[in-house]
N, C-alpha and C positions, 0 to 999 in steps of 0.2 A: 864816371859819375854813377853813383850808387843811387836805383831805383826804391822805392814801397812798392813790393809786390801783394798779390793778395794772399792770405794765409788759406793754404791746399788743405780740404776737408775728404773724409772720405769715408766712407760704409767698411768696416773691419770685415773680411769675410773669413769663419771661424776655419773653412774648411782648407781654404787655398793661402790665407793667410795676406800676404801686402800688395794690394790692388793694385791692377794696370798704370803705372803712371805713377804711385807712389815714389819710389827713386828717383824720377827724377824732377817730381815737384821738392821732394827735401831737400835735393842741392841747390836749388834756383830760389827756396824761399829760406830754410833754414828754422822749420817748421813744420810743425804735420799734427791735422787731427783726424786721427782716427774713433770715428762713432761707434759704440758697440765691442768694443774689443773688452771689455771684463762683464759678466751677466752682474744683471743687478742683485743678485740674492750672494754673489761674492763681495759686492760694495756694502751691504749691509752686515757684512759678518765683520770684514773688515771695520767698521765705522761701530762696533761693537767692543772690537781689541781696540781700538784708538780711546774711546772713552774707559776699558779696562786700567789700561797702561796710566790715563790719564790720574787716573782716581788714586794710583796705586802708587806714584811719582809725584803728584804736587806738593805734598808736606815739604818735600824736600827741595821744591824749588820755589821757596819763597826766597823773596829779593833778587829773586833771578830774572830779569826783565830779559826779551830779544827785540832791540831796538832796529828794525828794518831802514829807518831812516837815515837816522846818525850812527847809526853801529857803536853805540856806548858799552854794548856788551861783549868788545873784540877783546878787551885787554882781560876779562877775568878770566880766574882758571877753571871753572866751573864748565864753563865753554873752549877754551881751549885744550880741557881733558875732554870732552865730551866723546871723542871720535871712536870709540870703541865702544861705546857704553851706550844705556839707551839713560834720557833726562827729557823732563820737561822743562819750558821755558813760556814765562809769563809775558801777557802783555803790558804792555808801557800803561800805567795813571788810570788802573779802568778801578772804579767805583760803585759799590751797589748792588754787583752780583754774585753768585755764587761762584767762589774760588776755582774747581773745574772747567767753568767757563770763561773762566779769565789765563787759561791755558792758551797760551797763543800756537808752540807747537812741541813736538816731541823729534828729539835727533839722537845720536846719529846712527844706530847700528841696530835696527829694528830687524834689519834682512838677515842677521847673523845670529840676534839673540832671540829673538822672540819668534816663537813657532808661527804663528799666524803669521806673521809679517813675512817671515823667510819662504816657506811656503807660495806666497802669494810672488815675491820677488822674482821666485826662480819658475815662475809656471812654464811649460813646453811654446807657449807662445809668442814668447819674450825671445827665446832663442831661435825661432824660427823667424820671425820680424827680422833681428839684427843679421841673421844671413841673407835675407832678400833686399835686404837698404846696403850689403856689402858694407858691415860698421866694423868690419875686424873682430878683434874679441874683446869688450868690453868687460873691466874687473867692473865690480859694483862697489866702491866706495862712502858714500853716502846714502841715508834713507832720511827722509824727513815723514813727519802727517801736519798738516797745515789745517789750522783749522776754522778759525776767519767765523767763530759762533756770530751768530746775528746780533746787530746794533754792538759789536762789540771788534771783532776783527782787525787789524789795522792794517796800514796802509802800507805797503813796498815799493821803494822808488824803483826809477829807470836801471838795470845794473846788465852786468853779461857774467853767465853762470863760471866762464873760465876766470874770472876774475878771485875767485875764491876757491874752484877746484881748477887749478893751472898742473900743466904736465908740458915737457918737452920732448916731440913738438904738442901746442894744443889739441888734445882729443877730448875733452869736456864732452857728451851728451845727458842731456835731464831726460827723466821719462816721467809725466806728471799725469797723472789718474783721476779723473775726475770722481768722487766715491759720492757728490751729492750735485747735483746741476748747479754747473756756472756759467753767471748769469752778468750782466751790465751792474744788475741789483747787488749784487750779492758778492761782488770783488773778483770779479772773472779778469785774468790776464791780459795787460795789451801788450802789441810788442808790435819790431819794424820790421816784418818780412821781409827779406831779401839782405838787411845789413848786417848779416855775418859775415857777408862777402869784406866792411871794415875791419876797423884793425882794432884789436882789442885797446882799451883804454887805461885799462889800471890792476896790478895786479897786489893784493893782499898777502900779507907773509908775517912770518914772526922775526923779531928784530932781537941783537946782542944772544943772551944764551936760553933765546926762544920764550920768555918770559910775558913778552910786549907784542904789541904789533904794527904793523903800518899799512903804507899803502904807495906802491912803486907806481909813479908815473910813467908811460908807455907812447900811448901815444894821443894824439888832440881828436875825439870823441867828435863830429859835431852833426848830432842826431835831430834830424825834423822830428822833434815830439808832437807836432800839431798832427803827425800822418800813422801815429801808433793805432793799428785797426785790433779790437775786441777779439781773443779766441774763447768765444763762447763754448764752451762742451757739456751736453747733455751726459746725465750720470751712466758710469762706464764707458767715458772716453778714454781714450791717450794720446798726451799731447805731447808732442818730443820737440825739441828743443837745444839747437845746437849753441852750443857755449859761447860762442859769439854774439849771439842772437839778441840785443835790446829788448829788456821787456820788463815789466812791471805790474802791480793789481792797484786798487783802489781799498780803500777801507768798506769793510761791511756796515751800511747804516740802513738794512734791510731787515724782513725780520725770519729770516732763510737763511742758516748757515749753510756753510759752505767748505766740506772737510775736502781735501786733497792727498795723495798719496806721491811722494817724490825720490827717485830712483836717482843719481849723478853717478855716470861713469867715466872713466878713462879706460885708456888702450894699455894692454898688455904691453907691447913691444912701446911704450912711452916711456919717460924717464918724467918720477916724481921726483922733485927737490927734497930737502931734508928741511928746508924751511918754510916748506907749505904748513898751513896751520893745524891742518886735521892728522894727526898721529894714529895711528895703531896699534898694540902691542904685537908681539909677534905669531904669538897663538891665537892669533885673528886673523889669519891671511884673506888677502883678496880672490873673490872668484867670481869668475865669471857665470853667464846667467845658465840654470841647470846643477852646476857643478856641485857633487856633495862638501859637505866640511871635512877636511881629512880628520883620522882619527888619530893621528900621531904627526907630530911638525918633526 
């Protein structure tokens, strides 16, 4: 019988790096907040290139919705080219404001293309973390910025991150950065601490000659949502998050945005499918956190 533990918080120490006790609240809860771990004058620089990137990419992403709920926007190719490239993507029916802020988020290749972003991806801290939690060696696959602007943000259901970034065997972890305080208000994550320990429920892929998409039934999910506790993170957190992990946000109807920064790794020694949905091209390889970009493939 699978427990709700509590979600393990802890004070990022710049010098020594992953606190006493950190490893092994990650494997018992399948979660971790680390407080303090990016200085605030780095969250601000960052949440500068996000609104950059933002202003510089929306023309282009009109009628581009990302539907967090129903996932209406699995099948276009707009998003299923996306994985190399960087795009934004609008939110679902918003009305009345300024197009920018109707930027729900920007994906997927921030950490490879855009300096600020890569930069921040690969800081010395990052790779020192993942050797003290013993995570193996993480490629960085995914970057998202999440942006959740005030009275406008919306809503993301219950899901598990391997569910969409799947590898064999599952090595899925999120590294999510708090770049402005989240809050109850303001679309802070909940999730079920301790049920990574289940089994994953559903995995996502592309269907026939990768065109389409679905969703592979696995196995019977049945998650106490009544017990999903708030990972609240004050700005320059990190909140990691193992791919099994249940978790979800609420819609911003606050008047406090709430921008986030999202890392999805997988393990080196993993085997990606050929039908997972996020592509690369070749002269994009995967690297791990630190690692320069070669200058020749």
């Amino acid at each position: 019988m699978i427990k709700t533990v509590h979600a393990p918080r802890f004070t990022f120490d710049p010098v020594h790096g992953a606190p006493a006790g950190a490893k092994s609240a990650w494997e018992e809860a399948g979660c971790l907040i680390l407080e303090g771990f990016v200085p605030e004058t780095t969250c601000d620089a960052l949440i500068e290139a996000a609104d950059r990137l933002s202003r510089d990419l929306v023309d282009a992403a009109d009628g581009h919705a990302f539907d967090a709920v129903d996932n209406q926007h699995a099948g276009e190719d707009y998003f299923l080219s996306s994985g190399d490239v960087m795009r934004a993507f609008m939110e679902e029916k918003v009305e009345g404001v300024d197009r920018v802020r109707a930027v729900n988020k920007l994906g997927h290749a921030m950490h490879d293309l855009d300096p600020d972003f890569e930069a921040f991806s690969h800081q010395e801290q990052l790779t020192r973390l993942t050797q003290q939690l013993g995570l193996g060696k993480p490629l960085l696959l995914q970057s998202m910025l999440i942006f959740k602007h005030a009275r406008v943000g919306g809503e993301v259901t219950m899901h598990q991150d391997s569910t969409f970034i799947y590898s064999e065997p599952e090595s899925c972890i999120g590294f999510w950065f708090a770049l402005q305080d989240a809050t109850t208000e303001n679309g802070a994550m909940y999730a079920l601490p301790g049920w990574h320990k289940g089994p994953l429920e559903k995995r996502f892929f592309r269907t026939g000659e990768g065109h389409g998409t679905d969703f592979e039934a696995i196995d019977q999910a049945d998650w106490p949502l009544d017990e999903a506790v708030p990972l609240e993170a004050p700005k320059g957190s990190l909140v990691m998050l193992h791919g099994r992990l249940p978790h979800r946000s609420s819609a911003n109807s606050s008047d406090q945005s709430r921008y986030a920064y999202t890392l999805h790794t997988i393990d080196a020694s993993a085997n990606y499918p050929s039908d997972n949905w996020l592509r690369r091209r070749a002269d994009l390889p995967l690297r791990t956190f630190g690692e320069q970009m070669p200058t020749t493939i």
